[in-house]
C-alpha positions as CSV (number, residue, x, y, z in Angstrom):
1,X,-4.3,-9.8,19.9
2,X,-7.6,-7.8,20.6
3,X,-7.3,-8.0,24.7
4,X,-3.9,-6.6,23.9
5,X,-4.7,-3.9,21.4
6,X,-7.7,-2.9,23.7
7,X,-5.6,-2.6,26.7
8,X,-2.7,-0.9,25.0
9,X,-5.2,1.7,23.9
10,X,-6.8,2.1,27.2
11,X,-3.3,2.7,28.8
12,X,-2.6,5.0,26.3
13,X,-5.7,7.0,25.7
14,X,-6.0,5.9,22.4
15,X,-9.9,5.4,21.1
16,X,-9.9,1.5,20.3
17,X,-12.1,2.2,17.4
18,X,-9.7,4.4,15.6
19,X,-6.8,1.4,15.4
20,X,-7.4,-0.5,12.2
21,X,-4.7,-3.6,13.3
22,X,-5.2,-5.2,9.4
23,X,-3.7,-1.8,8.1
24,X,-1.1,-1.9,10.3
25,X,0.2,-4.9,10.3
26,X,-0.2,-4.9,6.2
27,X,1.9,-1.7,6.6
28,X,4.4,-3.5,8.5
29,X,4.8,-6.2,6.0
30,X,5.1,-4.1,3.3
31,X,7.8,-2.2,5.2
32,X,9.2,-5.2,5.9
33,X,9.5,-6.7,2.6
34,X,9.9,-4.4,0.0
35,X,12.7,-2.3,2.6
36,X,13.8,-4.3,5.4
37,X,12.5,-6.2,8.3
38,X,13.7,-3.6,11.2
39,X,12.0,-1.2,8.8
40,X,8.3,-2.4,9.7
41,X,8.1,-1.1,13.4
42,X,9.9,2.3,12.4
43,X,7.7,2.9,9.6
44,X,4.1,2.0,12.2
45,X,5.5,4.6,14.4
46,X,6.7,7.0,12.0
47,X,3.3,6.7,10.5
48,X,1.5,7.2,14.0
49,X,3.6,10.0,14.8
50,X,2.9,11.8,11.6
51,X,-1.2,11.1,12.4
52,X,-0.5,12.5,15.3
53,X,1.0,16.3,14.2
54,X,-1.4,16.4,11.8
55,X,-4.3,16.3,14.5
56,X,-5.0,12.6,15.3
57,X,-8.1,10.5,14.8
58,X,-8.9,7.8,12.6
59,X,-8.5,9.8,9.3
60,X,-5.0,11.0,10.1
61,X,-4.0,7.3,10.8
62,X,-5.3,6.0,7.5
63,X,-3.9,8.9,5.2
64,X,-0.6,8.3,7.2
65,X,-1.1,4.7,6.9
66,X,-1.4,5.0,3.1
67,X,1.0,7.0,2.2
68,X,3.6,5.2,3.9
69,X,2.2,1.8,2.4
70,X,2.5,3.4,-1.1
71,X,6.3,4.7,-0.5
72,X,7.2,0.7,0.9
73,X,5.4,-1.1,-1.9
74,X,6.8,1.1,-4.5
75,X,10.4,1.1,-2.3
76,X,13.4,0.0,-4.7
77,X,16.1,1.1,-2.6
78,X,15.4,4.3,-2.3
79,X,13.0,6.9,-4.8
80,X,16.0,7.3,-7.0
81,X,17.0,3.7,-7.9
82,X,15.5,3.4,-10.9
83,X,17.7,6.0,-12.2
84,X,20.6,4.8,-14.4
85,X,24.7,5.6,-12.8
86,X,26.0,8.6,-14.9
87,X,28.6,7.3,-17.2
């Protein structure tokens, strides 16, 4: 898994030292078991790409990283499912 993330990150430009792999992959268990399982690589990119607009770097990845991990662990099919039907 390193020689891949390393070359990945060379390919794409990406500073090695600003991927944390343990947050992402427990980001993409969390997506995957409190949502779905095709939820876990949408939510790492969706996560990326909002690091990304907000500027990139390792501080952008982990605020994106857990606020995305918050929303999945707390996930209960959706924010308002915890609200009772209206009778």
């Amino acid at each position: 898994m390193d020689s891949w993330v390393t070359a990945l990150c060379e390919r794409l430009g990406v500073p090695v030292d600003d991927v944390d792999v343990g947050a992402i992959l427990d980001l993409a268990r969390d997506a995957a078991h409190t949502v779905e399982r095709p939820a876990a690589p949408v939510t790492a990119f969706i996560a990326g790409y909002a690091a990304a607009t907000k500027g990139g770097g390792a501080a952008a990845v982990n605020a994106a990283i857990d606020t995305a991990g918050e929303l999945a662990r707390d996930w209960n099919d959706g924010p308002d499912a915890a609200t009772p039907p209206l009778q």
